[in-house]
N, C-alpha and C positions, 0 to 999 in steps of 0.2 A: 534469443528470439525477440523481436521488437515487438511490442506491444500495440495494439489496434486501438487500446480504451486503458486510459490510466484513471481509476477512482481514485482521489484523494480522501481521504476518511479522518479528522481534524475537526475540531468544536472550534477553532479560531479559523475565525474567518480571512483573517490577513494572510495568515501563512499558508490556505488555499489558494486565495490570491495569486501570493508569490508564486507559488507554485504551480498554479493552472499556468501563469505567463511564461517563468520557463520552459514549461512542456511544448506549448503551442509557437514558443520562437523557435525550438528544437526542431520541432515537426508537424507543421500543422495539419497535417492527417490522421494525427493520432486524437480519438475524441476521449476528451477531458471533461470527467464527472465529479464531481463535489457532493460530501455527504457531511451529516456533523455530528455522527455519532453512528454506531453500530449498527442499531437497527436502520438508520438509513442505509446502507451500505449494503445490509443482508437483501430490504427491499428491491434495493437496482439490479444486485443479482439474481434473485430471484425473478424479478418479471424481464430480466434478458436474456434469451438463450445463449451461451458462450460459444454457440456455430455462431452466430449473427453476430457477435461484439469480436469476435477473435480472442486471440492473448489480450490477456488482462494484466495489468500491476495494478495492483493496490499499495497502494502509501498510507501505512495505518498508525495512527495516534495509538498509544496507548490509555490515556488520561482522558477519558470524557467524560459528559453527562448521561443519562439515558443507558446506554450500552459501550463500556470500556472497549478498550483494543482485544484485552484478554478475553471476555467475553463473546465478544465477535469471531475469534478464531475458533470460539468450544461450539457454539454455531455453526460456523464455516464447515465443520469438520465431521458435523452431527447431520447437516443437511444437501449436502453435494456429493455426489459419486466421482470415483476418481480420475473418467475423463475428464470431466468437469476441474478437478483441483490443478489437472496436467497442465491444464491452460492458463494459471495463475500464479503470479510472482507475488509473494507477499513480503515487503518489507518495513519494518519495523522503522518510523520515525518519533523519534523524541527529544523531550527540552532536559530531560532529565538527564545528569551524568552520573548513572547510578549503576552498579554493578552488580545490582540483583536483577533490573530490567534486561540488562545484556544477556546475562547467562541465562534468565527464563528463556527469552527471545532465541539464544543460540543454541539451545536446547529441544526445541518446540518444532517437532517435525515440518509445519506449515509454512513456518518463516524463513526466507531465504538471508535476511541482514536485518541488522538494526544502525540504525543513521543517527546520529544526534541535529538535531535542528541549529539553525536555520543549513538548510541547503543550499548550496550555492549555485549559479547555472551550470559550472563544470561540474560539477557533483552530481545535477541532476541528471546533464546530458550521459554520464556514465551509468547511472543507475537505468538507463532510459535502456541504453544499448548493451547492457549487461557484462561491462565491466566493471560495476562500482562492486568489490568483493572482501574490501579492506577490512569491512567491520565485523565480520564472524571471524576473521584470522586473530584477531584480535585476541 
């Protein structure tokens, strides 16, 4: 399912960036939201209804300030009914090449993948259209 509204969720702002731009050469109808930490992320959800935003992906950092990725999904999961989650691809981006992060990540009902950073536009454009599936096989 293609996504209507991709949140990027990332304390670096660069790698937003990147990221918003690949989204938006990919397909620029799909509306690209930037947050930089958890509670931003929870807030956009919260005050958008996911009739009105459509399919959602989130691109979630693990590593922030304020409110972590990990945190962010014990939220997610605490305060959304599960039409609401049906609508949302969650996957795990990070710098980290760590194998605790993965196996939480691939473990964790809510997360559909974990990505190691940087992404590249083909990577993106697959994660966009829901073929990027390499990294829970993993």
């Amino acid at each position: 399912m293609m996504p209507n509204t991709i949140l990027l969720v990332d304390d670096d702002d660069t790698t937003n960036l990147l990221n918003k731009f690949f989204a938006e050469s990919i397909d620029s109808s799909i509306d690209v939201v930037t947050a930089t930490n958890g509670k931003e992320a929870l807030s956009f959800l919260e005050d958008n209804d996911i009739e009105a935003i459509g399919p959602c992906l989130i691109i979630l950092d693990v590593l922030m300030p304020i409110m972590d990725g990990w945190e962010f999904l014990e939220e997610f999961k605490n305060r959304f009914d599960a039409k609401y989650k049906e609508q949302v691809t969650i996957s795990i981006l990070t710098g980290l090449d760590s194998e605790r992060i993965s196996k939480k990540a691939k473990n964790h009902p809510l997360v559909h993948n974990t990505i190691q950073k940087p992404l590249s536009d083909g990577m993106f454009k697959e994660l966009i259209t829901g073929r990027y599936a390499a990294s829970l096989s993993q």
